[in-house]
C-alpha positions, -999 to +999 in steps of 0.1 A: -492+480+166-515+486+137-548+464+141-573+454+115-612+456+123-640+439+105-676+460+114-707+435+103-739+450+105-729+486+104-703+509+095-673+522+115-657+554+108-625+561+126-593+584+126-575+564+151-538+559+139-533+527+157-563+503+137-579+502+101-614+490+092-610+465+063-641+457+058-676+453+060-702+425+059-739+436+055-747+396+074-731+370+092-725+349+067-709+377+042-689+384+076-674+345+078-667+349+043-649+383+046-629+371+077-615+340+061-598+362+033-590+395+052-578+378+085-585+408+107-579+409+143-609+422+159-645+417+144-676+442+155-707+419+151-743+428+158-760+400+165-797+405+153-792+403+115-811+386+084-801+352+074-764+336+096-770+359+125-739+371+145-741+343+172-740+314+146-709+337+124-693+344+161-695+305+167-682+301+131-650+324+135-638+314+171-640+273+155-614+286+126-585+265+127-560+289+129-586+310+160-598+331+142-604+367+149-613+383+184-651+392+187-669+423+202-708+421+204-726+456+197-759+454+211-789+478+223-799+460+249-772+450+280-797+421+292-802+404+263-805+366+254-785+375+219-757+387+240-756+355+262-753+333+234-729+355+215-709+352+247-715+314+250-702+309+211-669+327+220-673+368+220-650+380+239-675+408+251-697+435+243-708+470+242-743+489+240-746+507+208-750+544+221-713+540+233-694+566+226-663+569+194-638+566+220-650+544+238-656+520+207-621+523+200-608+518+232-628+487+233-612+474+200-576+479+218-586+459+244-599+429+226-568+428+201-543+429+228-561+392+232-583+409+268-619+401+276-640+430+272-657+427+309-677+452+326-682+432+358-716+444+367-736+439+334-716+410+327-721+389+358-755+403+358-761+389+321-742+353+324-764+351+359-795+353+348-791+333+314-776+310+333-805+308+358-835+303+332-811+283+307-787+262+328-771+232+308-784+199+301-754+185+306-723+183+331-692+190+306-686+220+319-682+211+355-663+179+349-638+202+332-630+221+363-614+188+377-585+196+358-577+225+377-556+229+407-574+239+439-559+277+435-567+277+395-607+272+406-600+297+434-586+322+406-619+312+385-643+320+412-627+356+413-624+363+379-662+348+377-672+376+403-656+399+387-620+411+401-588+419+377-559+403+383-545+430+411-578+430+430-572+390+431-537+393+435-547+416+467-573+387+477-546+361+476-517+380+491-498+371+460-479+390+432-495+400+398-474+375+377-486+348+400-520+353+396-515+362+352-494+322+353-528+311+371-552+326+351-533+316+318-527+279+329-567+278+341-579+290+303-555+268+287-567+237+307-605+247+304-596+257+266-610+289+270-604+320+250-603+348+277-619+360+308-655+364+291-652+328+282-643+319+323-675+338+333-697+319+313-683+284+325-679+293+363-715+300+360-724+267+339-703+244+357-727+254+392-690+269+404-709+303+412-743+301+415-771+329+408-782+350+432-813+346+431-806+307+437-783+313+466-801+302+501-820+329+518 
């Protein structure tokens, strides 16, 4: 498969066969504008920029009506408020700046094959302690997780800490498939993109709580 990348805020040079960069945005909002024409399927958005930074274009893009493209955050700093609220507006994940080519590449695979970008430790580390010095004003997000099944918010809790879908399938004593149905029924009933998107509301919803507000 041939994918189509949109870099915004930079420049990506690549000689990968398998993805093309079709253009580039010097700001969010030039980004929104270039995305609505091109249609690519992966955008690379740094999020501290002049003017429509690339948390208000990321929360742009994911609201298209037709879903817009995938988004992955490049960043310098892993803890970074930027990054929360990138993830929060519907990135589906992030990388440090100093990655390397092929790693960069890689990542773009992963988002276009419609994956979360998730690198369990910075990521739960991140959404954790956003979520502990911002948590929500209100209770949408936990009143959503009554539409799940009592196995779907199990499957939630584990993606939340972390585990791919054989390390839960392990947990469970269940097969792969069963736990891919359970994770693709609990995003569609949450309306959720991916697994970056679960993350961030197992942690709003008070579903998994911060360490550092865990008793003892």
């Amino acid at each position: 498969m041939h994918e189509r990348a949109v870099a915004v805020g930079g420049e990506l040079r690549t000689g990968a066969a398998d993805f093309a960069v079709i253009g580039t945005a010097c700001d969010g909002a030039e980004a929104v504008l270039i995305c609505r024409d091109l249609r690519p399927d992966v955008v690379l958005m740094d999020v501290r920029m002049p003017g429509t930074d690339g948390i208000e274009a990321t929360r742009q893009l994911t609201g298209l009506p037709e879903g817009g493209p995938r988004i992955l955050i490049l960043t310098t700093f892993d803890l970074d408020e930027y990054v929360y609220d990138a993830l929060r507006a519907g990135a589906s994940g992030f990388l440090l700046k100093d990655v390397t080519a092929e790693r960069l590449f890689d990542a773009v695979r992963v988002i276009a094959a419609g994956e979360a970008l998730l690198a369990p430790s910075v990521t739960r580390r991140l959404i954790g302690e956003f979520a502990l010095l911002r948590p929500r004003q209100d209770d949408s997000a936990g009143a959503a997780l009554a539409a799940l099944t009592p196995r779907e918010t199990q499957v939630l809790r584990l993606v939340a800490e972390g585990l791919s879908n054989p390390e839960i399938a392990v947990r469970l004593v269940v097969t792969e498939e069963t736990v891919k149905s359970h994770v693709s029924r609990m995003l569609a009933k949450l309306g959720l993109r991916d697994r970056t998107q679960a993350v961030v509301a197992a942690y709003e919803s008070g579903l998994v709580v911060p360490r550092s507000r865990e008793p003892g």
